[in-house]
C-alpha positions in Angstrom: 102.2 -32.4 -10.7 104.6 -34.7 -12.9 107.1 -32.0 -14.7 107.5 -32.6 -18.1 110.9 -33.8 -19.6 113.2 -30.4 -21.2 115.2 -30.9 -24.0 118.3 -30.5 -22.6 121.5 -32.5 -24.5 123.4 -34.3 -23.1 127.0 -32.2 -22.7 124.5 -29.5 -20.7 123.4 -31.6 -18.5 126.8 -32.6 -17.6 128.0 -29.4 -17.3 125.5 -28.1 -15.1 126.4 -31.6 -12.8 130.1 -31.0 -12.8 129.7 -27.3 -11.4 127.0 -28.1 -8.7 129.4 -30.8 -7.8 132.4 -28.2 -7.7 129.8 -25.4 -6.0 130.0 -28.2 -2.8 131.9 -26.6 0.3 134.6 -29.2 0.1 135.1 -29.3 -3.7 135.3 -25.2 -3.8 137.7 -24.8 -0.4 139.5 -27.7 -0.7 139.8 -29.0 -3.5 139.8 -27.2 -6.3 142.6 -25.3 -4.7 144.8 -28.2 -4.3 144.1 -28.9 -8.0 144.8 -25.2 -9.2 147.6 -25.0 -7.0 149.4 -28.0 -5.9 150.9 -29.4 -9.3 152.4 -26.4 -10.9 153.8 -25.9 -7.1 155.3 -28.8 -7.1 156.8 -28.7 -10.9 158.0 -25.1 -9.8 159.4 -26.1 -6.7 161.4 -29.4 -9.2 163.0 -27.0 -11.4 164.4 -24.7 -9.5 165.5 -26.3 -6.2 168.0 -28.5 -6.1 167.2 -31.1 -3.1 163.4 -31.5 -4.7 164.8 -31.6 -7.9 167.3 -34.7 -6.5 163.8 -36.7 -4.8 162.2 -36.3 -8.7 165.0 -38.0 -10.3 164.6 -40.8 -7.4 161.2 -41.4 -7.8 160.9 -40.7 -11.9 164.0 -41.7 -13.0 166.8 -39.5 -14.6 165.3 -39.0 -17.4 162.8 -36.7 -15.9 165.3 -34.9 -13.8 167.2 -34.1 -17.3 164.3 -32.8 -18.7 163.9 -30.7 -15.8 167.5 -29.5 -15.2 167.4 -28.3 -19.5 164.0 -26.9 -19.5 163.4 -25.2 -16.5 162.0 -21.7 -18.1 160.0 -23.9 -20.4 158.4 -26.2 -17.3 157.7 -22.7 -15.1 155.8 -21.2 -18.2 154.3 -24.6 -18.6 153.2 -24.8 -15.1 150.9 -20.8 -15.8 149.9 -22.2 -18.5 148.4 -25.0 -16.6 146.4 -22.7 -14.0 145.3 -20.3 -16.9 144.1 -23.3 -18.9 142.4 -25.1 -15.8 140.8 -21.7 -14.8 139.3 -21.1 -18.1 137.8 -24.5 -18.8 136.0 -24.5 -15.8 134.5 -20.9 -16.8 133.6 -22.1 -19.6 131.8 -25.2 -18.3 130.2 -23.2 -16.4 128.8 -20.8 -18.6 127.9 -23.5 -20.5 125.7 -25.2 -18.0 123.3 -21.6 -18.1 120.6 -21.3 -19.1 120.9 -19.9 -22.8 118.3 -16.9 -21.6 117.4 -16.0 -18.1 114.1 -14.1 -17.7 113.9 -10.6 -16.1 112.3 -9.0 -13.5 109.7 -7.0 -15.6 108.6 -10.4 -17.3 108.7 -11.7 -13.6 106.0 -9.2 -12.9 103.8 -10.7 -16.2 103.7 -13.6 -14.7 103.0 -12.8 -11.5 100.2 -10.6 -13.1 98.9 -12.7 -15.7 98.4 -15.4 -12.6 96.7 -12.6 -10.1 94.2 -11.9 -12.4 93.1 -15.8 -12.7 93.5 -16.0 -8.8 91.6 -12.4 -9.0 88.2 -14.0 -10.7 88.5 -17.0 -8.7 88.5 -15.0 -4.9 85.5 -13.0 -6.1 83.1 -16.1 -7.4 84.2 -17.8 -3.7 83.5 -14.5 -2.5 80.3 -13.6 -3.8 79.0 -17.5 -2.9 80.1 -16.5 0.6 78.3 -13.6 1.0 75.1 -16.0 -0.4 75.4 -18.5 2.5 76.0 -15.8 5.3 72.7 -14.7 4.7 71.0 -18.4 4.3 70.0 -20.6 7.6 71.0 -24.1 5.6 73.5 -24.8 3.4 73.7 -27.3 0.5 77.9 -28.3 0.4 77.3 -30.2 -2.8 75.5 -27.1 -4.9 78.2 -24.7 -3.0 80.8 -26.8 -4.4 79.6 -26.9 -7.5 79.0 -22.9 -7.7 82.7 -22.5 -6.5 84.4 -24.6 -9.1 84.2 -23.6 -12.2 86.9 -25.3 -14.2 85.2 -23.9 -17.4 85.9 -20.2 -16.6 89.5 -20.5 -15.1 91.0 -22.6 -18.0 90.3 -19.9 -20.5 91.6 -17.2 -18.4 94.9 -19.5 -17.7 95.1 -19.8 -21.5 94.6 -15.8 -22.6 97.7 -15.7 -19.4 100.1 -17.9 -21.1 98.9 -15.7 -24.6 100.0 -12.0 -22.4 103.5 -13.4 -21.3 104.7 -14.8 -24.4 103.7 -11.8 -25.7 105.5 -9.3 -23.4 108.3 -11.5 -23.6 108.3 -11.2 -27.7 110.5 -8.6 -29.1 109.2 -8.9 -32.8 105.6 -8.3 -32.3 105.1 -11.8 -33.1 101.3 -12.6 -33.2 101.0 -15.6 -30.9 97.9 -18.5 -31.0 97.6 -20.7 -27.9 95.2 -23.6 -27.5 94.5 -26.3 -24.7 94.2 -29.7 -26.4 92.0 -32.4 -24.8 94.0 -35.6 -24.6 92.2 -39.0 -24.0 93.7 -42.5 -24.5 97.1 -40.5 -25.7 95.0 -38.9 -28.4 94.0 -35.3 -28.8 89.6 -35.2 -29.1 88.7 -31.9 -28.7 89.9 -27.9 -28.1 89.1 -26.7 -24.7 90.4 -23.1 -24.9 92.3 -21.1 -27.2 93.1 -17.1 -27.9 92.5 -15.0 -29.1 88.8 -16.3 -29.3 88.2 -14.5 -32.7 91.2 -16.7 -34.5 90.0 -20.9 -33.4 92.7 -23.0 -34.1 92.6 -24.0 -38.5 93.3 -28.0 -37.7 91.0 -29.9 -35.9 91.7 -31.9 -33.0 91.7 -35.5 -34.0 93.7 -34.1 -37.5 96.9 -34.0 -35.0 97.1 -37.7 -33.8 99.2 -38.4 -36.4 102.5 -39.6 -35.5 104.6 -36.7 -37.1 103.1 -33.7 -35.8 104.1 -31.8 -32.6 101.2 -32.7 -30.2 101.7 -36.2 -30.7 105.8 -36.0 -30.1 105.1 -34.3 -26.7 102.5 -36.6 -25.8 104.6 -39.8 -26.4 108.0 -38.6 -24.8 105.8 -36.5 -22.2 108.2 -33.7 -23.1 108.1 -30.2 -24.2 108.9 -29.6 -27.8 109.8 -26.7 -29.7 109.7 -26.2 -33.4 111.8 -22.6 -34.3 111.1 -23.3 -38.1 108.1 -24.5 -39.1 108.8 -25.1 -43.2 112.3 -26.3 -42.3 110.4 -28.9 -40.3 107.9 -30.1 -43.3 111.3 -30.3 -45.7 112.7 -32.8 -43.6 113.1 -35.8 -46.2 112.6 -38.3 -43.9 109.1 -38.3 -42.4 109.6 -40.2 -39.6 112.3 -37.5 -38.3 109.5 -35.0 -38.9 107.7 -33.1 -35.7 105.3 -30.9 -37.4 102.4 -32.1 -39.8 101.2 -29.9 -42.4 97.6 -29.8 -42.4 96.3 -26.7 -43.5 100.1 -24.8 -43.6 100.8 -23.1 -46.9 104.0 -22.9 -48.2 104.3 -19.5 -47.2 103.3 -20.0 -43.9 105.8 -18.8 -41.8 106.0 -19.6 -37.6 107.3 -21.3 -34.9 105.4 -24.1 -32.6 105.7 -25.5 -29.3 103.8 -28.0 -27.4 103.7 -28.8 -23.2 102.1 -31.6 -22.2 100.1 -31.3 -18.8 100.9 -34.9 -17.0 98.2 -35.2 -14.1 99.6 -36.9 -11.3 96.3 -39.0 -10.1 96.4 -40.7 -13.6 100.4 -40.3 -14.5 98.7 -39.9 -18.3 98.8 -37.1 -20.6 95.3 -35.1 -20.2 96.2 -32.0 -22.0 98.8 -30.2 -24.5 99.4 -26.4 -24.4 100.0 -25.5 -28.4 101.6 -22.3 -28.7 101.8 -21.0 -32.3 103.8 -17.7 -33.5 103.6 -16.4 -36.9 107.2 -15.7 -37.1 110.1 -18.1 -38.3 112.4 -18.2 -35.1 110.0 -16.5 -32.2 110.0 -19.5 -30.5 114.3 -20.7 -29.6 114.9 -24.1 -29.2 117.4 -23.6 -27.0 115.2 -21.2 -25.0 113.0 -24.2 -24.1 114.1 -24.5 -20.6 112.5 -21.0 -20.3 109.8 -21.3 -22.0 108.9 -24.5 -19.6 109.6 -22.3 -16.4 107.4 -20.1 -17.5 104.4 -22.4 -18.6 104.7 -24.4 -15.5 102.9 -21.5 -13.4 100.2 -22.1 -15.3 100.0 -25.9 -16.1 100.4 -25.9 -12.5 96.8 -24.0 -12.4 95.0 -26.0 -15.2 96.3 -29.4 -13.5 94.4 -28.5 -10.9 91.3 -27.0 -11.9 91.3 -30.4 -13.8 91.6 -32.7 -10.5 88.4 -30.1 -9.7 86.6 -31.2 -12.9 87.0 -34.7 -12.2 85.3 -34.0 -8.6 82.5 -32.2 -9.7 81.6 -34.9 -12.3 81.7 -37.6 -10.1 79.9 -35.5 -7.4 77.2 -34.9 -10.2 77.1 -38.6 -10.8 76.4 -39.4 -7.1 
């Protein structure tokens, strides 16, 4: 499955490039310790002995070798200042590159959960249809694939999966609304799923192919977008910089939105968009994205391919 693009700037991404580059073997052993060590050796070594301090002024001039010879305590406290300097910009390129929240092990353990019981209701249809043809002489393969596969039924449980994690991983009690968006021809047609099945989604379908709102943004960058602030979003001046449409949003709606576009890889197009909605200004981080796209990702994984299985059994129907 084609991964969709995370909002990551520009300086992050660069930081998380220059320490996997200094993370190499040779970069950590060899030479970062040159560059750490080396240069204020060196300096040291000018200032305070007097046959290195005689090759200086031969090579940089005398000028340099008076500046040594009268600031010696001021080019030893120089060359400290040097390592302490180096040593904390690199810590602090490197905890800039993290992520800006990692996920623990007890929302590990939703995940994994939330997945096992999708898995769960699919091993028991195959295995109920097994225990059909064991006691059968002939076997049709096109009704036992058709009995198997049941797109229909998995999607929704995916869906009401994605709804338990962001839940657990809520700390507000946040009430959270997530719906599967058809996409066809870059537009969205239709709702496939959403929960919780009492509260259907307020807008319909084809009322988000506008250009400003969310589900259109992620469909034409093929990216992941998250909206922390809903009403700061629809106060935006400038329309064309807006990423959230009003429809039926009062002004004292309050919530957060993001939107994951499912790219399948037989078609490289946009066939669906995860909407997640929380009623909460700031439940959803912007710069919690990353996460949140980990975490989605084990089940757009899922609906990807009980999609590629949809698309089988409808031709196989056709046939």
């Amino acid at each position: 499955m084609q991964h969709p693009v995370v909002g990551d700037n520009f300086v992050k991404k660069l930081c998380r490039g220059t320490v996997t580059f200094c993370e190499s073997w040779s970069i950590k052993f060899l030479a970062r310790p040159i560059l750490f060590i080396l240069p204020p050796t060196l300096v040291t070594l000018a200032a305070t002995k007097t046959n290195i301090k005689d090759q200086v002024v031969d090579i940089f001039g005398q000028d340099v070798g008076s500046f040594i010879n009268s600031s010696a305590l001021l080019v030893v406290i120089g060359t400290f200042l040097y390592v302490v300097f180096m040593r904390a910009l690199y810590a602090g390129i490197s905890a800039y590159s993290k992520p800006a929240r990692n996920i623990e092990v007890n929302e590990l353990l939703a995940i994994l959960k939330a997945i096992n019981l999708v898995v769960g209701d699919k091993c028991k249809r195959m295995s109920d249809e097994a225990k059909k043809i064991l006691s059968k002489t002939t076997v049709c393969p096109a009704t036992t694939f058709t009995n198997i596969t049941r797109p229909d039924q998995q999607i929704p449980l995916l869906i009401a999966g994605i709804k338990s994690v962001f839940e657990y991983m809520d700390q507000a009690n946040t009430i959270f609304r997530i719906g599967l968006l058809r996409i066809i021809d870059n537009k969205p047609t239709e709702w496939i799923a959403f929960e919780p099945a009492s509260n259907p989604p307020r807008t319909p379908a084809q009322n988000l192919s506008v250009p400003s709102s969310t589900v259109m943004h992620s469909i034409k960058n093929k990216s992941i977008i998250t909206i922390q602030d809903i009403q700061s979003e629809l106060s935006k001046r400038n329309k064309d910089k807006r990423r959230f449409v009003k429809s039926n949003t009062q002004p004292n709606d309050q919530g957060s939105q993001l939107c994951y576009p499912i790219v399948h890889p037989a078609t490289g197009n946009v066939e669906y968009v995860i909407t997640i909605a929380g009623n909460k200004k700031d439940c959803l981080i912007e710069k919690h994205t990353e996460l949140y796209a980990w975490v989605i990702e084990h089940f757009s994984l899922r609906i990807s391919l009980e999609h590629s299985l949809l698309v089988m059994k409808e031709k196989s129907n056709e046939l």
